[in-house]
C-alpha positions in Angstrom: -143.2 -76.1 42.8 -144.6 -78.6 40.7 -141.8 -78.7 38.2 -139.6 -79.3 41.3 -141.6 -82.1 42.3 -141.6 -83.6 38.8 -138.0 -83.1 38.5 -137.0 -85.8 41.9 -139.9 -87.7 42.3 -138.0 -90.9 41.2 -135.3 -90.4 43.8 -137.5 -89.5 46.9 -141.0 -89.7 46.3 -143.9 -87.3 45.7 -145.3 -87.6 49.4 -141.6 -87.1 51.3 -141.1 -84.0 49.0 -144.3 -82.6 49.8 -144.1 -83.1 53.6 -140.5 -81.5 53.7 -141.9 -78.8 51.4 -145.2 -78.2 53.5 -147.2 -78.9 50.8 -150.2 -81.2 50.5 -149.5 -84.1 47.9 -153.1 -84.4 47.2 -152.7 -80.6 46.1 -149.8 -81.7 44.3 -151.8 -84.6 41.8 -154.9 -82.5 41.5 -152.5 -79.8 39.6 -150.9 -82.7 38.1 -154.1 -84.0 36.5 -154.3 -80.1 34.7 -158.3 -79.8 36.5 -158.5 -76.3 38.1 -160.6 -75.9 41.1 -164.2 -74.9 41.5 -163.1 -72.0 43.4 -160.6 -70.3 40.7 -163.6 -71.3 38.0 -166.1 -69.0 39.8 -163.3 -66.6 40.7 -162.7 -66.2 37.1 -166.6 -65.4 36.3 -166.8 -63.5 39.2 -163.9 -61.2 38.3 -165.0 -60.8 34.8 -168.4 -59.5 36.5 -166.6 -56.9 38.8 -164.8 -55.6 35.9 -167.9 -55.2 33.8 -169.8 -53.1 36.8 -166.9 -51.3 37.4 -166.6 -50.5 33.8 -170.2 -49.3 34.1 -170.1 -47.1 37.2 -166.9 -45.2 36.1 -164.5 -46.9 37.4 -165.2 -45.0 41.1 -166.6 -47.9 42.7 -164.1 -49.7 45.7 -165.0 -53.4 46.9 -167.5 -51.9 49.7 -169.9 -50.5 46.7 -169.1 -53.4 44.5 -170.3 -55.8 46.5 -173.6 -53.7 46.6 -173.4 -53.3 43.9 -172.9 -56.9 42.5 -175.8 -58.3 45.1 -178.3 -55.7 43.7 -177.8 -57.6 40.2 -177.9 -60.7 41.8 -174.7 -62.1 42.7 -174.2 -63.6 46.4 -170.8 -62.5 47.3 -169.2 -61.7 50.5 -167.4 -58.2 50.8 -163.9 -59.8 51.4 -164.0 -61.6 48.6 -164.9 -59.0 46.4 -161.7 -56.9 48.0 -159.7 -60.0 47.1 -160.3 -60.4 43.9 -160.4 -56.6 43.1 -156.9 -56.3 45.4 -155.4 -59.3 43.1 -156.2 -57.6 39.9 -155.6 -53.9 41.3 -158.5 -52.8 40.6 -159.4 -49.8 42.4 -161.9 -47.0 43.3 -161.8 -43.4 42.6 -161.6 -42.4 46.3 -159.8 -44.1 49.3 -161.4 -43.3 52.5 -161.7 -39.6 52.2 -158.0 -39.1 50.7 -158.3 -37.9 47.0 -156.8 -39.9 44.5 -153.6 -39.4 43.0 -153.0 -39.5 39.6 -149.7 -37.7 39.1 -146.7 -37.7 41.0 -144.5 -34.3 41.3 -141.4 -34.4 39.5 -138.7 -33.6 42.8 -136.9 -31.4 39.7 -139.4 -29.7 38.2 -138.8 -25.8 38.4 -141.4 -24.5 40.6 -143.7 -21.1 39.6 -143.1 -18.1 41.2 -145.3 -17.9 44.1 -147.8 -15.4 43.0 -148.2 -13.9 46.8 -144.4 -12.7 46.4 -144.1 -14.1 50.0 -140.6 -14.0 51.5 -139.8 -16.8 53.6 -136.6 -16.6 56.0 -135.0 -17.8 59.3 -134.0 -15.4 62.2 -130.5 -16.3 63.1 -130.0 -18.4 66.0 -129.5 -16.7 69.5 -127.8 -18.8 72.0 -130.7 -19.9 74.9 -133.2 -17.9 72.6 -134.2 -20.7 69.9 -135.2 -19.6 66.6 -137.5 -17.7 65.0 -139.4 -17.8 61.8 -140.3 -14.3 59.7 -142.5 -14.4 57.2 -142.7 -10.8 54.8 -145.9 -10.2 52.4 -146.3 -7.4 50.1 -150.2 -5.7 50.6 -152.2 -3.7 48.9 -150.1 -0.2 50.7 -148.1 -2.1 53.3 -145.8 -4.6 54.5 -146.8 -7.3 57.1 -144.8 -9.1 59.0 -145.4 -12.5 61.0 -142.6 -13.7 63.5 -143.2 -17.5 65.1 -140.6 -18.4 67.7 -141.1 -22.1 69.1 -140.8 -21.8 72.7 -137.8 -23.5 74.2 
């Protein structure tokens, strides 16, 4: 965006640009001047401190124990800005919200192992204004059981 700026300021003029743009020109010279803002300073040391404590614990802690975690050291820090920050950076817990983690992906065409049940899985053929049923065969210790589920209609 700056670059832009730069690029036609002599032909229209830093504040036209920005208005048409959306942007604020003060926005526009403070990045010009090179400073960087107070807020990405401290965002800076406060991320470096997030990834130390989450180095610490693991890596299992999410933003909710983080920020605990970071106001039992002595860091005053809001929750949401500790999501931010870790969300940014994707930095992550070991748990979300009672799903487990997943750390592999299944290949689609992987062969599969034999299923060690020997169960036989098979569809009933379809009976007109009867639906379908589903028959499932298992090999027992001395027998064979069978379970039929017919949706109803």
């Amino acid at each position: 965006m700056s670059s832009f700026i730069e690029e036609h300021r002599e032909r229209f003029g830093v504040e036209p640009i920005c208005s048409t743009l959306e942007v604020s020109a003060s926005a526009y010279y403070e990045r010009a001047k090179g400073r960087r803002s107070a807020r990405a300073i401290e965002d800076e040391r406060l991320l470096a401190r997030i990834r130390e404590v989450h180095e610490r614990n693991y890596c299992a802690y999410g933003y909710r124990r983080m920020s605990v975690a970071l106001k039992r050291e002595g860091e005053e820090v809001g929750k949401s800005r500790v999501q931010r920050l870790m969300r940014e950076t994707e930095i992550q817990g070991a748990k979300r919200r009672g799903k487990p983690w997943r750390t592999t992906k299944a290949d689609p065409a992987a062969q599969r192992r034999p299923d060690p049940c020997r169960r036989q899985t098979g569809t009933v053929h379809h009976r007109p204004g009867r639906g379908q049923a589903h028959l499932t065969r298992k090999a027992g210790a001395n027998r064979l059981m069978r379970c039929a589920i017919a949706p109803a209609m």
